[in-house]
N, CA, C and O atoms as CSV, one atom per row, in Angstrom:
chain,resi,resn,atom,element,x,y,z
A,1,UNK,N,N,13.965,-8.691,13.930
A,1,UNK,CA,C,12.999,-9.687,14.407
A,1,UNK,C,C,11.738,-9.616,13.548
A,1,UNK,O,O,11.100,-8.566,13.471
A,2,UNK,N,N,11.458,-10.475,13.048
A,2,UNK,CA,C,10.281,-10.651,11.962
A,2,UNK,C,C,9.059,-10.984,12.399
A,2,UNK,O,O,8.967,-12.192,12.616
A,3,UNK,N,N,7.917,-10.260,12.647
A,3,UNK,CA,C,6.560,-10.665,13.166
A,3,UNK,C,C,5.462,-10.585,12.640
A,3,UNK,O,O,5.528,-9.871,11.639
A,4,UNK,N,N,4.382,-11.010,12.844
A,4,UNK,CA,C,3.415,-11.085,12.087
A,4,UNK,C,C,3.006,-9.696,12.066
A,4,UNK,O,O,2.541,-9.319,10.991
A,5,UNK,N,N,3.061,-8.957,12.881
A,5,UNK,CA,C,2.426,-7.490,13.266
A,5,UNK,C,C,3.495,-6.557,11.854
A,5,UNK,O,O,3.194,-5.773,10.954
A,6,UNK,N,N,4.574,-7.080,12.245
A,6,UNK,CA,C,5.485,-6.368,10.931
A,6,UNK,C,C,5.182,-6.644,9.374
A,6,UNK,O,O,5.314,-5.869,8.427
A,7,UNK,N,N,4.788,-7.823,9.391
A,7,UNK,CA,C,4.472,-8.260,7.789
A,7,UNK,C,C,2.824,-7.636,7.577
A,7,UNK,O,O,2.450,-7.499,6.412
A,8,UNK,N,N,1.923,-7.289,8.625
A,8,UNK,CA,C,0.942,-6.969,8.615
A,8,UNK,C,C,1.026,-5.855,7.939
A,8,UNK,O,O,0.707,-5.690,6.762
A,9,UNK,N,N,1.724,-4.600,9.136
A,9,UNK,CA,C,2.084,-3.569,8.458
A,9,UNK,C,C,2.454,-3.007,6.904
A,9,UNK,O,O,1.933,-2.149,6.190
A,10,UNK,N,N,3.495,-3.820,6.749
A,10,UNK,CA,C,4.173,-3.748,5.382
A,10,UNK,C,C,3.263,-4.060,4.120
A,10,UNK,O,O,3.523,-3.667,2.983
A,11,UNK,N,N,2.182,-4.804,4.469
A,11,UNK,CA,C,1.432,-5.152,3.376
A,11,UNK,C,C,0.351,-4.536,3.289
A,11,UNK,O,O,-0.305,-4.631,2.252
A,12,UNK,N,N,-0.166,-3.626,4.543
A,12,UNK,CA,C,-0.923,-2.416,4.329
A,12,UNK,C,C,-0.108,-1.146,3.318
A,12,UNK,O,O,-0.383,-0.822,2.163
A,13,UNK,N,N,0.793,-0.689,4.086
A,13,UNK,CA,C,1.767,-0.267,3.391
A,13,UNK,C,C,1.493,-0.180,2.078
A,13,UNK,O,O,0.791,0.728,1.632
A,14,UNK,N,N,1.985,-1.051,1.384
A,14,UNK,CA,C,2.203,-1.634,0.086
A,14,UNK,C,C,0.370,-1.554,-0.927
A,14,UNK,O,O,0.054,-1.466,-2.114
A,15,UNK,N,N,-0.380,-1.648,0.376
A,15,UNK,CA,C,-1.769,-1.795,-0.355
A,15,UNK,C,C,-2.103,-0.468,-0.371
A,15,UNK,O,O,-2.686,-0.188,-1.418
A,16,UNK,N,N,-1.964,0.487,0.389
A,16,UNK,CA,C,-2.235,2.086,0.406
A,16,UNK,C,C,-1.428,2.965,-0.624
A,16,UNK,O,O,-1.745,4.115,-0.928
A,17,UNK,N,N,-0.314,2.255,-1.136
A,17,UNK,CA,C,0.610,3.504,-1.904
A,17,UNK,C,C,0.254,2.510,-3.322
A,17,UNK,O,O,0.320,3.121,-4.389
A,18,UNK,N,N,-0.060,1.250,-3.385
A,18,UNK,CA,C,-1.220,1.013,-5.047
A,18,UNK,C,C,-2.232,1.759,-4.884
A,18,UNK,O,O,-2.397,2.497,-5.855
A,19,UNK,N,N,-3.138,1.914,-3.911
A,19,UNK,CA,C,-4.753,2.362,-3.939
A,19,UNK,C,C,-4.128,4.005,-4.375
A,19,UNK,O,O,-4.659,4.728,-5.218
A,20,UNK,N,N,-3.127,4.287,-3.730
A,20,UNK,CA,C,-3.056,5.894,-3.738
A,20,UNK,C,C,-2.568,6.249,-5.703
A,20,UNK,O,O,-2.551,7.328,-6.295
A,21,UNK,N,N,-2.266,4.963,-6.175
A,21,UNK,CA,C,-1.246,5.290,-6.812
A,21,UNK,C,C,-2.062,4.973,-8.371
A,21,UNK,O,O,-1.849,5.624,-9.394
A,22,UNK,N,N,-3.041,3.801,-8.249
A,22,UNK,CA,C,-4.509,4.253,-9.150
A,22,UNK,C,C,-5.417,5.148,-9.326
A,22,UNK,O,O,-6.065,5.500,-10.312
A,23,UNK,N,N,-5.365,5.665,-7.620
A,23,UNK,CA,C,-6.733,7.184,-7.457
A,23,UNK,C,C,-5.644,8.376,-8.588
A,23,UNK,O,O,-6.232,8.975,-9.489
A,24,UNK,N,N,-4.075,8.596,-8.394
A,24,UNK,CA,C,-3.486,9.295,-9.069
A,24,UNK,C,C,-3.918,9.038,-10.716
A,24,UNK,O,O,-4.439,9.969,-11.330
A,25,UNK,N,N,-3.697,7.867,-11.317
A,25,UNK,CA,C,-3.666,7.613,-12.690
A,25,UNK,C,C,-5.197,7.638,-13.151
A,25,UNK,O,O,-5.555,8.009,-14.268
A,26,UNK,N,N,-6.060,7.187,-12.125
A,26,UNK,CA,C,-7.185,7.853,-12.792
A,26,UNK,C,C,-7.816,8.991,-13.238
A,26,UNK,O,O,-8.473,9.276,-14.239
A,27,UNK,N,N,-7.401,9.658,-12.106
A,27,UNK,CA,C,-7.204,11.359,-12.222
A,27,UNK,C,C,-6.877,12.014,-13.187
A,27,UNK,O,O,-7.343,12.957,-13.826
A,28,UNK,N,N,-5.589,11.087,-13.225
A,28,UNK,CA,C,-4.609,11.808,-15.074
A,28,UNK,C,C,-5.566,11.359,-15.934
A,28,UNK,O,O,-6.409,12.170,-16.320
A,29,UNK,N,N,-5.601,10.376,-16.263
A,29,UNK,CA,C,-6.254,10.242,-17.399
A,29,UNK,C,C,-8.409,9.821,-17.356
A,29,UNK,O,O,-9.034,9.692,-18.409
């Protein structure tokens, strides 16, 4: 069942493991 609360989620999701995933590469380099 597809809901707005689910697509909400998923696109936090998706926005936390980029943010996490620039704080990493900045780090490296």
């Amino acid at each position: 069942m597809h809901t707005y609360l689910a697509e909400f989620m998923y696109k936090m999701i998706v926005i936390l493991w980029c943010d996490t995933a620039h704080y990493y590469f900045y780090k490296m380099y």
